[in-house]
C-alpha positions as CSV (number, residue, x, y, z in Angstrom):
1,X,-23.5,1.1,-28.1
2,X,-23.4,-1.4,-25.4
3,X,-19.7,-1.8,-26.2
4,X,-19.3,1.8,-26.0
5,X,-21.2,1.9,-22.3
6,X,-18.9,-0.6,-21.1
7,X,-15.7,1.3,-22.0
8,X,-16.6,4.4,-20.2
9,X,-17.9,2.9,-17.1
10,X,-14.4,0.5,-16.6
11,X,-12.6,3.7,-17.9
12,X,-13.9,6.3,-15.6
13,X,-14.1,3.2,-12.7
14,X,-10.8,1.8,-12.8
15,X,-8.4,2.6,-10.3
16,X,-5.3,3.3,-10.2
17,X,-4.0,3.0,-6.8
18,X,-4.7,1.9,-3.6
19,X,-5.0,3.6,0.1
20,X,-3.2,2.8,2.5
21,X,-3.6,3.1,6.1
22,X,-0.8,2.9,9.3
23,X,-1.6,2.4,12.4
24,X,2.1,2.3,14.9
25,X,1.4,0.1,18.4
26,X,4.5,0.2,18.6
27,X,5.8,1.8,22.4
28,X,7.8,4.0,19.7
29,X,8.6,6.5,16.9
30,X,8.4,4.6,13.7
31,X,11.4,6.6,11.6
32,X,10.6,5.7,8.3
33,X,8.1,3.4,6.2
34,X,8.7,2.7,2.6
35,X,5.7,0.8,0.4
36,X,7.3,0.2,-3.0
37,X,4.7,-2.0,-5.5
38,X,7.9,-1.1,-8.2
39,X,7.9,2.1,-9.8
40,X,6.2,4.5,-7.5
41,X,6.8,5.0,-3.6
42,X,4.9,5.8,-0.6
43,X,7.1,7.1,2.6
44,X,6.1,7.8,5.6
45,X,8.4,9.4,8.3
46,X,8.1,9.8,12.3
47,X,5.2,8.0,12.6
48,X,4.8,8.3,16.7
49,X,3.4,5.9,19.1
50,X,-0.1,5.1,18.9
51,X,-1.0,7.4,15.8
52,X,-2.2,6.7,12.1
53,X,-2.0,7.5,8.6
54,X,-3.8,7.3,5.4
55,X,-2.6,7.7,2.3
56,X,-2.9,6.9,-1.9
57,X,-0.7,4.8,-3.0
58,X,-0.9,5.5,-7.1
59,X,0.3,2.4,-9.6
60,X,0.9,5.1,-12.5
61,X,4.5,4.7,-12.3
62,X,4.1,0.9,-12.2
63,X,4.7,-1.4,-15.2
64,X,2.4,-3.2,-16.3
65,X,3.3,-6.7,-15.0
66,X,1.9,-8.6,-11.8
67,X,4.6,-8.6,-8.7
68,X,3.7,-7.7,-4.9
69,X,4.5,-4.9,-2.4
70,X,7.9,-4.3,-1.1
71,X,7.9,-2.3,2.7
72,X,10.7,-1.5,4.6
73,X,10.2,-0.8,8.2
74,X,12.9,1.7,9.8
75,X,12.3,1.2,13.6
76,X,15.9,2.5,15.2
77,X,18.9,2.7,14.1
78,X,19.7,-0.9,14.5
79,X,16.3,-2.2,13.7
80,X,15.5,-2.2,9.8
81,X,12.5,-4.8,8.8
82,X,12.5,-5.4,5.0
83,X,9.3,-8.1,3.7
84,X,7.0,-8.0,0.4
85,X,3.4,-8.8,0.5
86,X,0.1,-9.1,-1.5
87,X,-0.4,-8.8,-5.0
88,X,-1.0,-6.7,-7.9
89,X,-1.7,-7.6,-11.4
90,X,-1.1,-6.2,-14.9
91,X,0.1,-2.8,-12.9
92,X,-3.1,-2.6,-10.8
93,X,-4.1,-3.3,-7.7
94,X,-6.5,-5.8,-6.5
95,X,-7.5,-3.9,-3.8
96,X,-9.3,-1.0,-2.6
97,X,-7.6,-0.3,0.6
98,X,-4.5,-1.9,2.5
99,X,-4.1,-1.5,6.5
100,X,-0.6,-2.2,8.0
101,X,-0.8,-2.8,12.0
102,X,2.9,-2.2,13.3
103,X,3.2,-4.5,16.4
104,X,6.3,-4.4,18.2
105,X,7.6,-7.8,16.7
106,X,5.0,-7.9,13.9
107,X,3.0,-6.1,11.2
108,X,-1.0,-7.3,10.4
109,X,-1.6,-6.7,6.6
110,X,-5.0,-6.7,5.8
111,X,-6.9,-5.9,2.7
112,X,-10.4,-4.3,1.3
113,X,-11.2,-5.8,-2.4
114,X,-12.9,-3.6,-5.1
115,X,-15.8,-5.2,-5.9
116,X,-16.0,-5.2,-9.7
């Protein structure tokens, strides 16, 4: 029975995605933001000066291997920022939430762990 209890409660607990929040300091339009863990996307596009965005990032199109994020920054037309980050593992994330800071010559990545 105990077994049984388990099962349910990692079942109906587990996640299956992550969300993700933008914030753009940038003194511009961000065009385009791609966060690709490898099998399903999130885009986000014309994200202006000085706003934010949430959104779920689901892993059910995601094999079932470890590998990290992929993001692609489209600033302009000549400015095109392409870097992987973090972790996932077995097809899952580790984490709860992610929040990406786009700086003008940087992004800050930080992360909220589920607590299992």
């Amino acid at each position: 029975l105990l077994i049984i209890v388990f099962f349910f409660f990692f079942f109906f607990n587990s996640h299956t995605g992550v969300d993700i929040f933008i914030i753009n300091n940038r003194d511009s339009t961000v065009k385009s933001i791609v966060i690709d863990p490898g099998g399903s996307k999130l885009q986000v596009n014309n994200l202006e000066a000085g706003k934010s965005y949430k959104a779920y990032l689901s892993f059910k199109g995601v094999a079932k291997i470890d590998g990290s994020y992929l993001v692609q920054i489209d600033g302009k037309s000549d400015s095109i920022n392409l870097f992987s980050f973090g972790y996932y593992t077995n097809g899952y994330p580790l984490e709860k939430e992610i929040h990406l800071t786009l700086h003008k010559d940087s992004t800050g990545i930080n992360y909220v762990y589920s607590k299992y």
